[in-house]
N, C-alpha and C positions, 0 to 999 in steps of 0.2 A: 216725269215725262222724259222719256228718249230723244236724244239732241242729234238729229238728222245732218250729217253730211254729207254732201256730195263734190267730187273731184273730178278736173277731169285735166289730163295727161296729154297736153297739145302739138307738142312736138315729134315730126316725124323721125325723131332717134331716141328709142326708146332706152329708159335709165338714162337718160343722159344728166345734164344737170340742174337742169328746170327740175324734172321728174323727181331727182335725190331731194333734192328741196323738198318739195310737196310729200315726198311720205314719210322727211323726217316730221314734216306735221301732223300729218294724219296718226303716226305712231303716238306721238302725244295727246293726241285729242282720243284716240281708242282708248288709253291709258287713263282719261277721265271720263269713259263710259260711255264716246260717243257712238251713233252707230254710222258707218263709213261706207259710201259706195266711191269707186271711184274706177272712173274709163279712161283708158287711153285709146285716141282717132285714129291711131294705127288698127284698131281692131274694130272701127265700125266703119258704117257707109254712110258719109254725111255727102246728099247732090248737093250739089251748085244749088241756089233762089234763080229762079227762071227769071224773075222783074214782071209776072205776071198778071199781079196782084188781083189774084182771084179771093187771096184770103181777105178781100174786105169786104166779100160778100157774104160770108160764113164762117169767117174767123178759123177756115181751115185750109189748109196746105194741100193742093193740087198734089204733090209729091208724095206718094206712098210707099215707094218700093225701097224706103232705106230707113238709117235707127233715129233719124231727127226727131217725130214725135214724142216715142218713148223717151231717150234723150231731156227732152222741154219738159215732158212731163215729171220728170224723174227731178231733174234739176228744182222745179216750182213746188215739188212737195216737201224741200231741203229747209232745215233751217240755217246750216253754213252752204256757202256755193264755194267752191273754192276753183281756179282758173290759175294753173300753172302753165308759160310758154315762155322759150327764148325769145330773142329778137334775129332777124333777119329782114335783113335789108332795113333797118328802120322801123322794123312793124312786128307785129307777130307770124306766123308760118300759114300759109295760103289755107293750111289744112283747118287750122284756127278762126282763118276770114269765115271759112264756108259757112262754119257753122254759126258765125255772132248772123251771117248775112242771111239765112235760114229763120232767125227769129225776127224774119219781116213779118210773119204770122204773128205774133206777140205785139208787134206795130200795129199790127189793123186794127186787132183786139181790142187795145189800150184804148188807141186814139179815132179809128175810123168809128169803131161798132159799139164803143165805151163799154163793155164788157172786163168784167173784174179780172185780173188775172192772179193775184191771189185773195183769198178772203179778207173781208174787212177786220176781222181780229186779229189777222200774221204781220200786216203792215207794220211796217216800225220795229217789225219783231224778229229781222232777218239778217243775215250780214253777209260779206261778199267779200275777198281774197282775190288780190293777183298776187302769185308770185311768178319773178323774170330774173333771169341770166342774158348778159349782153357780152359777147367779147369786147368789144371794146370800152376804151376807158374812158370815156368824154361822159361828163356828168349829167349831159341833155339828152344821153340815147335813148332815153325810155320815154321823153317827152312826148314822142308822137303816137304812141300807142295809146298815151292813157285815154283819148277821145272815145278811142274802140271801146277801152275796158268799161268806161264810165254809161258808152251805147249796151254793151253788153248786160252790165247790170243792170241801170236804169229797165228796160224793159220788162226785163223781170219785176218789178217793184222792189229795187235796193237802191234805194238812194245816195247820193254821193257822200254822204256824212258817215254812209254806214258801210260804206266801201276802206279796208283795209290793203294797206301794200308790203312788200318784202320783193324789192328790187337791186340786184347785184349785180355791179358793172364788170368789166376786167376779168370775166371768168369766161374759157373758151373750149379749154379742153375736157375731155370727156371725164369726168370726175375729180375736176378742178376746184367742184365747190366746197371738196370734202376736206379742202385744205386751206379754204378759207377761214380767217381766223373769229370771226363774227357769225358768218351765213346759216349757219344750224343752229346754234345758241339761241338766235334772233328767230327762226322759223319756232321752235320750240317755248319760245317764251310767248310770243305772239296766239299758239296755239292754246295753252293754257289763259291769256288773257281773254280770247271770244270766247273760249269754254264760261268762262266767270259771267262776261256781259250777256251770251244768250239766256243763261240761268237765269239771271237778275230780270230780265227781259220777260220768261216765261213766266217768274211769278207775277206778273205786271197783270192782272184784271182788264 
């Protein structure tokens, strides 16, 4: 069976070093046969969540005129998610908010409408990725994000056990990470290690 990836590239500076990260993994993970989509939000139209919450009436989003659907969909039919972004200001990049704040549709779903959002057999069978670049060097920079990443996945049905990180402080400039002395060894090892766990996973009955 085909080990479904999906990436997504959340920084509005494209190739920068979030990005170099994320496809020195993705290079490894094609390398053990997966199959890889991956977008960066510079190239789609994620709206604003209006706060309307109409999806609790029909588990579907009022907003039609941009890629978020496809987007949710594409992500929930993945067996890796992976969610590459810098940090700014303390957080991830507003362009990154849009879209975790977008899967208030996945919230109604979940919890309003109790409707599955993935099948009862994928459960437990999924795994999720952040990887981050912080300029600076304070070893709590990433602290405040993780609440996001852990809302992000969570919705999708990945649970925080099955959430994976590769977060790297001290790197700021534009392909700074390529010269760190761990940061691609560590992304490339960690990709073949989910490659091994989703396997073991998919033979699971």
């Amino acid at each position: 069976m085909s080990i479904r990836v999906f990436a997504l590239a959340t920084s509005p500076r494209r190739h920068g070093n979030s990005e170099t990260l994320l496809d020195g993994m993705l290079k490894a993970m094609e390398q053990h046969g997966a199959d890889v989509t991956k977008h960066a939000l510079t190239e789609l139209k994620i709206l604003p969540c209006r706060g309307c919450n109409s999806c609790e009436k029909n588990g579907e989003c009022v907003i039609k005129k941009d890629n978020t659907k496809n987007i949710l969909d594409e992500m929930i039919a993945a067996d890796i998610v992976i969610f590459a972004a810098p940090i700014f200001c303390m957080g991830i990049p507003s362009q990154a908010k849009a879209l975790v704040d977008r899967m208030q549709v996945l919230r109604s779903r979940k919890f309003v409408l109790e409707m599955p959002i993935v099948p009862k057999e994928r459960k437990g069978k999924r795994i999720g990725v952040f990887l981050s670049t912080a300029g600076q060097d304070w070893d709590w920079v990433f602290d405040s994000t993780i609440p996001t990443i852990e809302c992000f996945f969570g919705l999708q049905d990945i649970k925080k056990k099955e959430i994976r990180y590769l977060m790297i402080n001290n790197i700021d400039k534009k392909g700074e990470i390529l010269k760190h002395p761990t940061a691609c060894n560590e992304a490339k090892l960690i990709a073949r290690q989910i490659m091994g766990d989703i396997q073991a996973l998919q033979e699971v009955e």
